[in-house]
C-alpha positions as CSV (number, residue, x, y, z in Angstrom):
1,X,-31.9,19.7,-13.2
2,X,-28.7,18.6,-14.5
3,X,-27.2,15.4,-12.8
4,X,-23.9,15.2,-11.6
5,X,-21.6,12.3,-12.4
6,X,-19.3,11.1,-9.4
7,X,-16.0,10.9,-10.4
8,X,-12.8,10.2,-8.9
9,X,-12.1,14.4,-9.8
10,X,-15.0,15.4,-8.1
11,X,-14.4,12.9,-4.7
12,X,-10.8,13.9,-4.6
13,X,-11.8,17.5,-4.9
14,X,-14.2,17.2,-2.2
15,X,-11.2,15.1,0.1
16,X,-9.2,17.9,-0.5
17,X,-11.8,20.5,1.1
18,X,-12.8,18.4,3.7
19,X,-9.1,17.6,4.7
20,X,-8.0,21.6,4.8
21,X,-11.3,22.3,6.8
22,X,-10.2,19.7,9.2
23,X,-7.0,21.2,9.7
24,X,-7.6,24.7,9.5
25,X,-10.9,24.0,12.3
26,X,-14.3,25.4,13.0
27,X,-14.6,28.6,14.6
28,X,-15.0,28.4,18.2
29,X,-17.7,30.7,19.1
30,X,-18.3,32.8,22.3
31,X,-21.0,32.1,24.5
32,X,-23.1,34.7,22.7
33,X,-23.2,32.4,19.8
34,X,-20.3,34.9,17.8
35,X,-17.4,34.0,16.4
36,X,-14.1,34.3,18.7
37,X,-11.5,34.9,16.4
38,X,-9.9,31.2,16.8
39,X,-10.7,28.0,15.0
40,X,-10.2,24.4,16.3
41,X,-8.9,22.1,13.9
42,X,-10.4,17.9,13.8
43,X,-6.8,16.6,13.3
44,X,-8.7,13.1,13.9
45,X,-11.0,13.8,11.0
46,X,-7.5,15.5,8.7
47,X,-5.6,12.5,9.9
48,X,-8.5,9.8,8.6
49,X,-8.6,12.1,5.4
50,X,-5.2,12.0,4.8
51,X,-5.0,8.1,4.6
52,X,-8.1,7.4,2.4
53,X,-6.3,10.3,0.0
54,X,-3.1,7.9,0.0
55,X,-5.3,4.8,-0.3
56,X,-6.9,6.6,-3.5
57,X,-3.5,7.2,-4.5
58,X,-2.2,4.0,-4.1
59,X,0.5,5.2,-1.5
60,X,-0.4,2.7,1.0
61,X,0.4,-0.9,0.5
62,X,-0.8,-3.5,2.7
63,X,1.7,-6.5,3.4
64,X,-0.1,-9.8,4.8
65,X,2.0,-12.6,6.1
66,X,0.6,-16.1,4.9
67,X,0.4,-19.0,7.6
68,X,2.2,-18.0,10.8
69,X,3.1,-14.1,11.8
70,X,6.5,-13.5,12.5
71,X,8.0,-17.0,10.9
72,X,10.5,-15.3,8.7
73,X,11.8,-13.2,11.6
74,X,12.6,-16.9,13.4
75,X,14.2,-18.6,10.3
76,X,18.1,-19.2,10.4
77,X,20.0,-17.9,7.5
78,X,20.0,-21.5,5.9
79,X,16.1,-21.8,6.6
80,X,15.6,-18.6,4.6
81,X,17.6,-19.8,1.6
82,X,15.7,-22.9,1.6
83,X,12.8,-21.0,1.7
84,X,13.4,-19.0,-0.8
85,X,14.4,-21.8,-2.7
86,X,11.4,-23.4,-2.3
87,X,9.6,-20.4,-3.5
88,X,11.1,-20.0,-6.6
89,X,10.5,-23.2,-7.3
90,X,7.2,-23.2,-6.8
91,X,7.0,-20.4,-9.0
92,X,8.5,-22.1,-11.5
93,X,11.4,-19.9,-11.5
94,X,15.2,-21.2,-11.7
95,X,17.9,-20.9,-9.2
96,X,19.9,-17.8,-8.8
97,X,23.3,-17.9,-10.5
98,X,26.3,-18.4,-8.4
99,X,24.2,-20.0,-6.0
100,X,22.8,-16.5,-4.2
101,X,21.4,-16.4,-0.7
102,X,18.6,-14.8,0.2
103,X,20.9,-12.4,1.9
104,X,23.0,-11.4,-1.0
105,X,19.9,-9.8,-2.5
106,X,19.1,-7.6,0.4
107,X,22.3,-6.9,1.4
């Protein structure tokens, strides 16, 4: 018997399936045990399918704040320049030209 390599094909192949079966549902059978006609989806299950298949694609991106959640959010305008001041820095990167804020680069 021939042995079958796992590769990311073959996972995202089965992901696929498994996602479409999940939407489309099972067949809800009658109380004789025979199909009905209807199918009831898992939208749980496609849901859960759908986000490991954008984790696999590297669609998801996970942003962790470092030291205390929500401390940018508090920071005055000046406090965020100095912060990013700091960071560059500490990066060992230069200033921006014409002295830049924080601000100018989002805005």
């Amino acid at each position: 018997m021939e042995r079958t390599a796992l590769t990311e094909e073959w996972i995202i192949l089965r992901l696929k399936h498994v996602i479409d079966l999940s939407i489309r549902g099972l067949p809800v059978l009658g109380r004789n045990g025979i199909a009905a006609g209807a199918f009831k989806p898992d939208l749980d299950a496609a849901i859960n399918g759908l986000k490991l298949a954008a984790k696999i694609a590297g669609l998801l991106v996970h942003r962790h704040e470092i030291d205390q959640s929500g401390a940018f959010a508090r920071m005055t305008d000046a406090e965020l320049d100095r912060a990013f001041s700091e960071q560059l820095k500490a990066l060992g990167l230069s200033e921006i030209p014409n002295q830049a804020s924080s601000r100018d680069l989002v805005n």
